[in-house]
MITI-779297 format. One line per 2 residues: number of its first residue (from 0); their letters; for each residue y, z, x of C-alpha. Coordinates in pm, whole numbers. Each point is the difference from the previous one (the first is absolute). Example, Ala and Ser with C-alpha at 12.3 -4.5 7.8 and 13.67 -1.06 7.14 Angstrom:
2
0) AS) -450 780 1230  344 -66 137
# end
This chain:
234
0) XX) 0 0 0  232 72 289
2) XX) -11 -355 169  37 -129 -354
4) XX) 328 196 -26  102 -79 347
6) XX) -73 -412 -93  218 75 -339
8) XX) 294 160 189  25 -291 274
10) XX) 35 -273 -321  144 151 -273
12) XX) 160 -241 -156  -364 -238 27
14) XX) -193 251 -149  264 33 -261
16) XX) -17 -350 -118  -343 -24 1
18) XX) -78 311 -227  254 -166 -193
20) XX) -154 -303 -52  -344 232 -41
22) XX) 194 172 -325  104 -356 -119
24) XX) -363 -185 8  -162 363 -180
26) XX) 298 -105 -269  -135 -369 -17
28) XX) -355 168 -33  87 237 -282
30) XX) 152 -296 -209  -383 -118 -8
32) XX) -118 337 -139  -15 26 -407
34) XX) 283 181 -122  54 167 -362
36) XX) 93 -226 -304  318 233 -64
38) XX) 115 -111 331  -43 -379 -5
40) XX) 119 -89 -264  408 98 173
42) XX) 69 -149 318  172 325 113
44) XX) -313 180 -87  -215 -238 201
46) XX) 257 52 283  -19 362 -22
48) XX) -319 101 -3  -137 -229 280
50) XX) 368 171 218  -126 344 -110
52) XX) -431 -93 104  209 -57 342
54) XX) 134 284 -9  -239 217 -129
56) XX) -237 -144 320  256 102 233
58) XX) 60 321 -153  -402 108 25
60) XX) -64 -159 370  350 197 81
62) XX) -8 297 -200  -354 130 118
64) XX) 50 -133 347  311 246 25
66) XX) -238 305 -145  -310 -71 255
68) XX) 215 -135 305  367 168 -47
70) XX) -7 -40 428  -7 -402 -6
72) XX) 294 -185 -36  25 -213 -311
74) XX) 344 -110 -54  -61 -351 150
76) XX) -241 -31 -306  251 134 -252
78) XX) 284 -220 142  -253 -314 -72
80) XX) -65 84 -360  375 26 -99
82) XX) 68 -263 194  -225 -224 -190
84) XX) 43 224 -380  384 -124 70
86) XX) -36 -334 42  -194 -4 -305
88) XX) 221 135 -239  263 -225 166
90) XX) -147 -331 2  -200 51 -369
92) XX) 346 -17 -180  -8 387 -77
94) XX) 237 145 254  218 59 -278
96) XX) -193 179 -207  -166 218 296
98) XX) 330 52 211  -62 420 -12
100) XX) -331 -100 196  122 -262 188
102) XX) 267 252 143  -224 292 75
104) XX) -221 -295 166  312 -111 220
106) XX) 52 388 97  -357 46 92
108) XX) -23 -311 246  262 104 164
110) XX) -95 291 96  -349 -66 64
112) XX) 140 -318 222  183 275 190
114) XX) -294 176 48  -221 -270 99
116) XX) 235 -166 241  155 353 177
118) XX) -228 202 -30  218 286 -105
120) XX) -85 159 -400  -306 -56 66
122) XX) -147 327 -129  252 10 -279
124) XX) -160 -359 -108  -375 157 18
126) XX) 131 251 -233  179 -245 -238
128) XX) -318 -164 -30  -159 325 -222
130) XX) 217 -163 -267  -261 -277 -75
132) XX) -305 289 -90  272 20 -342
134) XX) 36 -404 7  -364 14 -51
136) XX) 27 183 -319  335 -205 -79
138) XX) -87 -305 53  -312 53 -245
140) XX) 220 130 -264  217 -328 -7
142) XX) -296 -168 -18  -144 161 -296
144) XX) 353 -33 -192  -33 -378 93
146) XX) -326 -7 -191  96 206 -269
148) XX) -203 270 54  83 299 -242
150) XX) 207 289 129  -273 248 -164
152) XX) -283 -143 142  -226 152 236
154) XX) 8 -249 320  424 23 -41
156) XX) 15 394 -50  -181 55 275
158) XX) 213 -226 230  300 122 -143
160) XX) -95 367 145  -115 -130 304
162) XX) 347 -188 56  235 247 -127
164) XX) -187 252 294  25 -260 257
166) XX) 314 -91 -97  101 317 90
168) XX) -210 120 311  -1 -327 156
170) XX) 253 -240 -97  326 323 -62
172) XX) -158 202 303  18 -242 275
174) XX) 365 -160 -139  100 374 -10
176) XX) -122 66 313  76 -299 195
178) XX) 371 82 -134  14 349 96
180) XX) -109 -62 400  280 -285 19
182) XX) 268 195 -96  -170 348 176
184) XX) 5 -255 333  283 -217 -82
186) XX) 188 21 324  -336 -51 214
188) XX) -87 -354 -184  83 -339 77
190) XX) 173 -197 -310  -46 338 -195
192) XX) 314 -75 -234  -206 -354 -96
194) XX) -338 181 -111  144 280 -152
196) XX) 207 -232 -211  -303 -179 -58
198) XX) -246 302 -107  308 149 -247
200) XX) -15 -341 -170  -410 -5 -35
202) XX) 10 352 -104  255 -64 -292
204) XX) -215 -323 -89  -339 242 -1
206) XX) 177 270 -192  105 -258 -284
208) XX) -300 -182 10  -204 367 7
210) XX) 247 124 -333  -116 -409 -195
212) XX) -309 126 106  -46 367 -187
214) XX) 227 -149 -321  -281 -338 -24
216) XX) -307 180 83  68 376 -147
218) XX) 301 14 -232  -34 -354 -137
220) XX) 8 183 -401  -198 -359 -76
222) XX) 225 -227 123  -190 -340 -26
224) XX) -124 -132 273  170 -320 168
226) XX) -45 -282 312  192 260 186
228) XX) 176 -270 231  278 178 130
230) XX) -47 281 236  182 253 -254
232) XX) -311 -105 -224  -253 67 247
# end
């Protein structure tokens, strides 16, 4: 693993395109896998659930890679899948529609690129990646709204309690975290004012998203249940 890393840090930016590429041709795949009549019958829908299979790949191979190996550097990985999730939402026509995520995207590369190509943050990236054990869970629950799975069925309650605690211990506790030690070692960092900056924005995105979250999924008093396209619907 060591001469693998070593191999990574001397091309970065290779080994960056070519996961990238990796992410795109699993998209192409995933177009060829059935998906459920609710969803093709919209365009968006179509769209949306083969970005979120993507996603929802990256998250697992990420997500439990960060619980068994929290020592090995991943962000090169991370930086790939944005990277690629990015340019997908831009060129399929629904930048518009997906601008909250295409801005947390743009904040995430570059500050993994940082990482990847300095090699400075790199611990605070290894800790930012805990957030995808919660994209997991996330990811899963957007898919199961784009099916139309029922709020009070089994499969959705239980991911619904498995996101809300992930949302918190994983996803709120490394943002929280990564945002205290920058501002406990502000003066000692390099481009400190930049990431800080960056991690208040991310943290008011996750705290909105995490308060949509509790009204939809707890609080809803019946509301009916809709496409969900914009990220306030989510």
């Amino acid at each position: 693993m060591d001469s693998w890393l070593n191999e990574v840090q001397k091309h970065p930016a290779l080994y960056v395109l070519c996961c990238s590429v990796t992410f795109r041709i699993l998209h192409r795949f995933l177009q060829t896998v059935p998906s459920p009549g609710t969803v093709d019958t919209d365009p968006w829908r179509t769209w949306k659930w083969r970005n979120l299979s993507v996603s929802l790949v990256h998250s697992l191979l990420t997500g439990i890679w960060a619980l068994l190996n929290v020592h090995e550097h991943l962000e090169t990985g991370k930086t790939c899948y944005f990277i690629q999730d990015a340019g997908d939402i831009i060129f399929s026509g629904y930048a518009k529609a997906s601008w909250e995520f295409l801005l947390h995207h743009v904040m995430v590369i570059w500050c993994f690129v940082y990482a990847v190509f300095t090699h400075q943050y790199v611990a605070g990236a290894v800790v930012a990646l805990f957030v995808e054990v919660n994209s997991v869970f996330l990811h899963t629950r957007l898919l199961l709204k784009l099916a139309k799975v029922a709020h009070n069925s089994f499969i959705y309650t239980v991911n619904k309690l498995f996101n809300v605690v992930t949302y918190v211990t994983f996803r709120l506790g490394a943002q929280f975290y990564l945002t205290w030690y920058l501002i406990h070692h502000y003066s000692s960092l390099d481009h400190a004012l930049y990431f800080l900056i960056t991690m208040m924005l991310m943290n008011i995105m996750i705290l909105i998203y995490f308060y949509r979250l509790l009204r939809t999924d707890f609080f809803s008093k019946g509301r009916p249940h809709n496409s969900g396209r914009k990220f306030a619907e989510d």
